[in-house]
C-alpha atoms as one frame of an Amber mdcrd trajectory, in Angstrom:
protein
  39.044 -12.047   0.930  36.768 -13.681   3.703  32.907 -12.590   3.859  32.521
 -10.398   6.617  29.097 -12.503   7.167  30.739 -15.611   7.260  32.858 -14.197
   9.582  29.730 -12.726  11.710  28.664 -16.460  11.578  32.177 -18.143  12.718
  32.609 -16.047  15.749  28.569 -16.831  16.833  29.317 -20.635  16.491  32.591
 -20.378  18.425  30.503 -18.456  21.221  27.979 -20.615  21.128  29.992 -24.033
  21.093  27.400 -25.650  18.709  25.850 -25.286  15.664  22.614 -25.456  16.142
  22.845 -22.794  19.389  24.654 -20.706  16.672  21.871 -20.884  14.536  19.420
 -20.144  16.944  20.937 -17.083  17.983  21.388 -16.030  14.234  17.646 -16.862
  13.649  18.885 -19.145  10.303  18.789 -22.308   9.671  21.633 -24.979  10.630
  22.325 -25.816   7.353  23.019 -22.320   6.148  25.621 -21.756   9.467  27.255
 -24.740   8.321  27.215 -24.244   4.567  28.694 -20.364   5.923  31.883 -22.005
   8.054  32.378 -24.329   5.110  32.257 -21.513   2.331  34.929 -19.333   5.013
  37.055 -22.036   5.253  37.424 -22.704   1.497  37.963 -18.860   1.016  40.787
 -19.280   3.439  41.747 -22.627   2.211  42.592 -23.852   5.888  40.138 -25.761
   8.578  39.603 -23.187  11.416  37.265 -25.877  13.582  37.654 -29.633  14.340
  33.991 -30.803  14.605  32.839 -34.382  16.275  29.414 -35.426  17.055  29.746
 -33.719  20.256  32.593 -31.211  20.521  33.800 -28.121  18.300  37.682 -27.192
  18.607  39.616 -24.469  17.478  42.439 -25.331  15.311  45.359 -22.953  15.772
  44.953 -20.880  12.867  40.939 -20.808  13.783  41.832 -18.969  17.211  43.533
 -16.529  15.564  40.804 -15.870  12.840  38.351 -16.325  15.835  40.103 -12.685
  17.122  39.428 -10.459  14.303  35.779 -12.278  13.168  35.298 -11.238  16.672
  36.247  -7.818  15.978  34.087  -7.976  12.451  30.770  -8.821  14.598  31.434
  -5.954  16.656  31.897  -3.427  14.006  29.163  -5.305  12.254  26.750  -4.539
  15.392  27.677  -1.057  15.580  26.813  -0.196  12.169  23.357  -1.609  12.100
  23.009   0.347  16.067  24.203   3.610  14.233  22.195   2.829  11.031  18.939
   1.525  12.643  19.400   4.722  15.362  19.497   7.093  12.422  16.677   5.544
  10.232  14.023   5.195  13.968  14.030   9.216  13.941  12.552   9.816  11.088
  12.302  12.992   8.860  12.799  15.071   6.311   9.491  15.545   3.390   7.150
  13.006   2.255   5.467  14.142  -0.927   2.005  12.649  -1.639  -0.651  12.606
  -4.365  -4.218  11.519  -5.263  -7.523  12.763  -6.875  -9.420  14.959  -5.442
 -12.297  12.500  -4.170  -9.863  10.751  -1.323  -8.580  13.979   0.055 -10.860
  14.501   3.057 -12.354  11.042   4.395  -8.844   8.754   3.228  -5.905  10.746
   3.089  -6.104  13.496   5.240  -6.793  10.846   8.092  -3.660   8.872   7.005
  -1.121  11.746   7.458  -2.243  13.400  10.494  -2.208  10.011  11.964   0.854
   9.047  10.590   2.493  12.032  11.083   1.542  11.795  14.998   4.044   8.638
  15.280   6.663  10.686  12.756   5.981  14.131  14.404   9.877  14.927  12.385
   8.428  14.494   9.014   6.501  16.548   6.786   3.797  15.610   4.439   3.469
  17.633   0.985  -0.013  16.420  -0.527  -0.667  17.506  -4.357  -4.654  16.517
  -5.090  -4.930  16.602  -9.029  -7.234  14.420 -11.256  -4.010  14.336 -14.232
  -1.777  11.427 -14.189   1.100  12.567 -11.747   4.321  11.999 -12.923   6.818
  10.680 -10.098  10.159  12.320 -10.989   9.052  15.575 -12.645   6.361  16.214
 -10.060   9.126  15.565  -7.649   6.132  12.956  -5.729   7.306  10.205  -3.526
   3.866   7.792  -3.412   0.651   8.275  -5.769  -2.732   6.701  -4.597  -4.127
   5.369  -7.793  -6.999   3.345  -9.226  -6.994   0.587 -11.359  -4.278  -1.212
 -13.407  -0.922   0.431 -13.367   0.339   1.406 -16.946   3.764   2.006 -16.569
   5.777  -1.118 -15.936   8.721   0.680 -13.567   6.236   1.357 -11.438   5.794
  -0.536  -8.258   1.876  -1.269  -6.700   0.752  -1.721  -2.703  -2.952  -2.645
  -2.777  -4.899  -0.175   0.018  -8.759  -0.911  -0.839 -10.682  -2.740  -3.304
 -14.056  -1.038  -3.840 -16.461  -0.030  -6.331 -18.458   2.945  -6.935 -22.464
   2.765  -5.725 -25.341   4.140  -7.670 -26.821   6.681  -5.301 -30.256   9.147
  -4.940 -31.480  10.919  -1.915 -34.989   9.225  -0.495 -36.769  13.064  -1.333
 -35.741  12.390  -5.143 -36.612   8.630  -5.355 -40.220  10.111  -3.379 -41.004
  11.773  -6.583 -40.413   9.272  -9.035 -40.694   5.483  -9.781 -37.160   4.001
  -8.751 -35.469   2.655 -11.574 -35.107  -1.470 -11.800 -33.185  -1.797 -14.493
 -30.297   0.271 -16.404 -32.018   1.219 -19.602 -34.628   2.602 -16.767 -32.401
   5.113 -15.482 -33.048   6.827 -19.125 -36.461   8.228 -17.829 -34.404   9.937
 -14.900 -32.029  13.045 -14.478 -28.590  11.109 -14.146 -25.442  12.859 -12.554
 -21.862  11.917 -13.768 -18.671  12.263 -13.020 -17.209  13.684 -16.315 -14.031
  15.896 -17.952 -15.987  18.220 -20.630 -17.954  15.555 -22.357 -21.067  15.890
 -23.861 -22.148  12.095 -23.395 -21.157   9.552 -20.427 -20.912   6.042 -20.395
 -22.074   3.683 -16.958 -21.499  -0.256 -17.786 -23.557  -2.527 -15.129 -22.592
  -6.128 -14.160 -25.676  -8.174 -12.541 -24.880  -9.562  -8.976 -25.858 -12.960
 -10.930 -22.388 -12.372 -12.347 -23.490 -12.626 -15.932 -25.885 -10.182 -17.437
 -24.419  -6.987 -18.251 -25.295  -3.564 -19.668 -23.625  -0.387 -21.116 -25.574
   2.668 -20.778 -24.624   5.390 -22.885 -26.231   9.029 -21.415 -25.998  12.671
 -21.563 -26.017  13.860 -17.780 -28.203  16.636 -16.523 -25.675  17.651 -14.222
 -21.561  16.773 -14.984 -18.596  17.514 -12.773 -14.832  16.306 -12.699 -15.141
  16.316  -8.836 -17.087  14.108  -7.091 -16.953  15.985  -3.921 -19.431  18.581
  -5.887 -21.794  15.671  -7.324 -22.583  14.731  -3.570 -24.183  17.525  -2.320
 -26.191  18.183  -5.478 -27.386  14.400  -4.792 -28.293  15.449  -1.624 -30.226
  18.345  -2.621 -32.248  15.640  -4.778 -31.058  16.541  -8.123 -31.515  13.119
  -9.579 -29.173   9.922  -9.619 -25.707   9.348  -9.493 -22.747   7.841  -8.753
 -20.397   8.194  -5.860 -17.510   6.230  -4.550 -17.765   4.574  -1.411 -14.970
   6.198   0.197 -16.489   9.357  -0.133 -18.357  10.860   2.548 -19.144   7.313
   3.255 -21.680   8.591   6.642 -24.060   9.696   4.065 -25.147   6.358   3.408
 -24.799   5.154   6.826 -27.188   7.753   8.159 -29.941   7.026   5.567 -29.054
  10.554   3.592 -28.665   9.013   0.327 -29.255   5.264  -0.495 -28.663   3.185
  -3.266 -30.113   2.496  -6.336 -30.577  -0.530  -8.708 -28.664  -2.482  -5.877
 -28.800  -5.961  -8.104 -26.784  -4.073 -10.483 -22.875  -3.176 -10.030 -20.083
  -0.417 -11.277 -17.041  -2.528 -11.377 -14.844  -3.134  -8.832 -11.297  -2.114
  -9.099  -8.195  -1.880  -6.575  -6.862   1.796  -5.220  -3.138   1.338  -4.845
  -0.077   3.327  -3.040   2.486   3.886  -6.575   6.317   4.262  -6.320   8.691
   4.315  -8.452  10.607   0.540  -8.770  13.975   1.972  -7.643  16.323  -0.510
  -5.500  16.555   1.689  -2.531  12.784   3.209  -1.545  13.166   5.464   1.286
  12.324   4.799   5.165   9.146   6.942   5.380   7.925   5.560   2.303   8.063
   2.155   3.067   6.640   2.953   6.483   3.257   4.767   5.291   2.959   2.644
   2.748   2.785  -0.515   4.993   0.866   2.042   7.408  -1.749   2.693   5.139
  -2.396  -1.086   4.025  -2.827  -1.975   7.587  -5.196   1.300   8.737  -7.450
   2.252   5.237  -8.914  -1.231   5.403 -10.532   0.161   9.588 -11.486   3.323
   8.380 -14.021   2.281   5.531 -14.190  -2.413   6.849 -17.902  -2.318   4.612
 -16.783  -1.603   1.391 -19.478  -2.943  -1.613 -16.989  -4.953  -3.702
């Protein structure tokens, strides 16, 4: 049976008198429109063109095939017309997830925007700290930090970031500022923590080489770093924050940072699918949406 692309491909060369015009048009290259006729015409086992160094000519049998691959680009156009017609009005539910600390300043942004050029579709959001499970949470795309862990899983790097030790300017007033990790022992330390009694903070040195693991128990611990910020804020004592959150308090001098020589690590927040053959249309879409806009809403990120 002949490939209906080869066919596609003889008709656009017959149009087009030439080769090369045929690949143009087809937006491949010439060698791949030739290898195409060559591959139909095996199929077939007959020559449909006589080719010279200037001329292309039918051969009877090639007119006749010429008809119907004629017909086979036009039903060929019409499906992609009714396919691509179907797939530009987009809707249906997108269902979204991510911890708690992207919810206002990242993701909220990203769907209203996103939903003004697909007003059709509707967003579903789940914010949860647990690991979100694709198919029995019934979620479409996961924001997630760090290395993936599940190799079906498919990754779309959105930032790369790390976390900033922070204080607000009333608290670091009171005290002497800390210089060094083992110096943040003398001070009330804030952590992000699930029901611990002790946390753990590991420093690289912007020299790149010196590095140290400080091992605390926090005045102050919270699974949600949207409640750490305002208790930093209130003075409370030192802690750390992610970048993307609330990101104008450091802008506007509210909170600043502390120890800057020293660094959290830096790790990449990713947009997580499941590897399936056929992703759908809006997730493809707001996942190459939110690569391009996430990097304009935060472009100073520490890294």
């Amino acid at each position: 049976m002949a490939d209906l692309n080869s066919l596609v491909v003889f008709a656009k060369v017959v149009e087009a008198n030439s080769f090369s015009e045929a690949a143009r048009r087809l937006n491949m290259p010439i060698s791949t429109v030739s290898r195409r006729i060559a591959e139909l015409e095996d199929q077939l086992g007959v020559r449909l063109l006589e080719r010279s160094t200037r001329t292309l000519r039918l051969t009877e049998l090639g007119r006749e095939v010429f008809e119907h691959a004629v017909r086979g680009a036009q039903l060929r156009d019409a499906i992609e017309s009714v396919v691509s017609s179907r797939l530009s009005d987009i809707s249906g539910t997108l269902r979204l997830s991510a911890p708690p600390s992207l919810s206002d300043t990242l993701l909220t942004p990203l769907a209203i925007v996103f939903q003004r050029q697909y007003p059709n579709l509707r967003i579903q959001i789940l914010v949860t700290e647990r690991f979100v499970e694709h198919i029995a949470d019934g979620v479409d795309l996961v924001f997630r930090l760090g290395a993936l862990r599940d190799s079906s899983l498919v990754a779309k790097r959105i930032l790369t970031y790390r976390h900033q030790l922070v204080a607000s300017p009333g608290y670091l007033k009171t005290c002497k500022p800390p210089r060094t990790p083992q110096d943040l022992l003398d001070h009330r330390l804030l952590a992000f923590s699930h029901w611990k009694p002790d946390s753990t903070w590991t420093f690289v040195h912007k020299n790149g080489k010196d590095k140290e693991t400080l091992t605390f128990q926090p005045s102050l611990a919270m699974n949600d770093f949207a409640g750490l910020a305002p208790a930093l804020l209130m003075g409370s004592g030192i802690g750390e924050l992610p970048p993307i959150m609330q990101p104008h308090l450091l802008r506007e001098g509210r909170l600043v940072e502390v120890m800057p020589d020293w660094h959290f690590r830096t790790f990449n927040l990713s947009l997580v699918h499941l590897g399936n053959r056929h992703v759908s249309k809006p997730c493809r879409l707001f996942k190459d949406f939110a690569a391009q806009m996430a990097p304009t809403l935060f472009p100073d990120l520490p890294s």
